[in-house]
C-alpha positions in Angstrom: 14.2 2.2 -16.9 18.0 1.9 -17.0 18.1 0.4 -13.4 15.3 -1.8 -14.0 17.8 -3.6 -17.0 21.2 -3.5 -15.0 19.4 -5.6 -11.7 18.7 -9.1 -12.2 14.9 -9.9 -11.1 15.8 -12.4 -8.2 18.0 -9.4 -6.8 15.5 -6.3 -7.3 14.2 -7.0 -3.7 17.6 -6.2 -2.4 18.1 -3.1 -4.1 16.1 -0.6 -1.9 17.5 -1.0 1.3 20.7 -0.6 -0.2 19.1 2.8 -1.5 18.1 3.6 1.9 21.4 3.0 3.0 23.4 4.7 0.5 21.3 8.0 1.0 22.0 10.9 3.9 18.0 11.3 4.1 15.2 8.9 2.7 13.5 12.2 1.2 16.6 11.2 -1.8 14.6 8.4 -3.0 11.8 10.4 -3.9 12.5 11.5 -7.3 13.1 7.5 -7.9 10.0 5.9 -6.6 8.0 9.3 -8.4 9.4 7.7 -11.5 8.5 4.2 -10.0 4.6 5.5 -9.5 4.2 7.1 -13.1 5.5 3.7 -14.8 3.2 2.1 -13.0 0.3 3.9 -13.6 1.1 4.8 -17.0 1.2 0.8 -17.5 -2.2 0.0 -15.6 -5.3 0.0 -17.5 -7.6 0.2 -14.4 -7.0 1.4 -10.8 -7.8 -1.9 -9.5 -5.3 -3.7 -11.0 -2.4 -1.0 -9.8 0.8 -2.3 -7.7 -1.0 -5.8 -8.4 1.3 -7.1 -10.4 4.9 -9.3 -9.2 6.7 -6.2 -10.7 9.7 -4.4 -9.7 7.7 -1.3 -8.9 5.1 -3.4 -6.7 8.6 -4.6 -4.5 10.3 -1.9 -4.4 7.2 -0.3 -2.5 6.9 -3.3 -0.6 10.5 -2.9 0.4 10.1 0.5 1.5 6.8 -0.6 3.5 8.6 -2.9 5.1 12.0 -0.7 5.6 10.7 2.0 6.9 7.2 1.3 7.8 7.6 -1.3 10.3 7.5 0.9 13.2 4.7 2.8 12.4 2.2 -0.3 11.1 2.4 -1.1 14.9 -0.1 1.1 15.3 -2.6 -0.3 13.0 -1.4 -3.3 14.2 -4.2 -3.9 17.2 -7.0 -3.3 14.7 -5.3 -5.7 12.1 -4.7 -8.9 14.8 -8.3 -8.5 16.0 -9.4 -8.7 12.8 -7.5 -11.6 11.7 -8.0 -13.4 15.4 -11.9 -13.2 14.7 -14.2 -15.6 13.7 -17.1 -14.0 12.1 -17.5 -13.3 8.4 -16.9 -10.2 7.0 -17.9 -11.7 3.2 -20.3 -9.1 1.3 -19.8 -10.8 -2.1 -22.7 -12.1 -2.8 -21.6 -14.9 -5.1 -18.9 -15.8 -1.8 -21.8 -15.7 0.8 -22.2 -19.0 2.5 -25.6 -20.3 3.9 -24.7 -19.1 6.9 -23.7 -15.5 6.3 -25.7 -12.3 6.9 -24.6 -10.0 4.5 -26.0 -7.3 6.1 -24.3 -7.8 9.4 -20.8 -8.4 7.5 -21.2 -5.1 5.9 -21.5 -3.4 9.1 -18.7 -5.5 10.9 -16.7 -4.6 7.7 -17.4 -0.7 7.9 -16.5 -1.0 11.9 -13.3 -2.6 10.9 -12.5 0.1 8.2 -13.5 2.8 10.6 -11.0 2.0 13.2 -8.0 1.4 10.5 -9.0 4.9 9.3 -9.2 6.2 12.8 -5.4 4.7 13.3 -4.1 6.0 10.9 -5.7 9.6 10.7 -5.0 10.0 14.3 -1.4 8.9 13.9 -0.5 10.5 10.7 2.4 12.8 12.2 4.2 10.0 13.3 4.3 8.8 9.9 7.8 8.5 8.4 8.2 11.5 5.7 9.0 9.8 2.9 6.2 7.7 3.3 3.7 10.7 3.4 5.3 12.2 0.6 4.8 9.1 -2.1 1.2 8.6 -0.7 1.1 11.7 -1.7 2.4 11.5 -4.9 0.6 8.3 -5.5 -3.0 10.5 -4.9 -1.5 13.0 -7.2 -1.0 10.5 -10.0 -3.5 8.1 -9.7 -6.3 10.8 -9.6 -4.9 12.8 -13.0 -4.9 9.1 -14.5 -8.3 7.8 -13.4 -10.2 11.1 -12.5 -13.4 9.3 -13.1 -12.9 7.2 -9.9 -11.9 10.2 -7.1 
């Protein structure tokens, strides 16, 4: 809470890399983005609406996506350009289907698109930085005691 008072809000976004870059080993930052997580959550009335918000906890793990992360959401990367490059729907929201969507067929384009990000990243997981495994970790841990209803 103290750090969240002394740095301006235009300036938050800088603050992690200089983190990074101040610490011997990224595992440092975890007791500080563990106390990130549990404001957050604490603060959220419904797991949809977590790391939603234009908050300083929502860029700070942005930050650290993009600081440490970068190399290893290449591999993901394939799965997320062919989905982007395509032209078919993948809309299963009813009230969003246009005259021309199959709903059906978007749901199973969808669930193939899903089950190849899963695949990436489940077959790639040991080449996943540390520090990100750990605070996915801790974000499972947390978000689970706070909304058990929805494991």
């Amino acid at each position: 809470p103290t750090l969240l008072v002394l740095v301006p809000i235009d300036q938050q976004k800088l603050l992690l890399p200089v983190l990074l870059r101040l610490t011997d080993q990224q595992e440092r930052l975890s007791p500080f983005f563990a106390a990130l997580i549990d404001q957050e959550i604490r603060s959220t009335s419904t797991p949809s609406t977590l790391f939603r918000l234009n908050n300083f906890a929502t860029k700070m793990m942005t930050t650290l996506s993009m600081t440490i992360g970068l190399e290893y959401i290449q591999i993901v990367a394939p799965v997320i350009r062919r989905l982007a490059k395509s032209d078919k729907s993948l809309e299963i929201a009813p009230p969003r289907l246009t005259a021309k969507d199959k709903r059906l067929e978007n749901m199973k384009r969808l669930e193939e698109y899903v089950r190849e990000l899963i695949a990436a990243i489940t077959d790639s997981v040991d080449t996943c930085p540390p520090l990100m495994l750990k605070i996915c970790a801790m974000l499972w841990d947390s978000v689970s005691q706070r909304f058990p209803q929805n494991n």
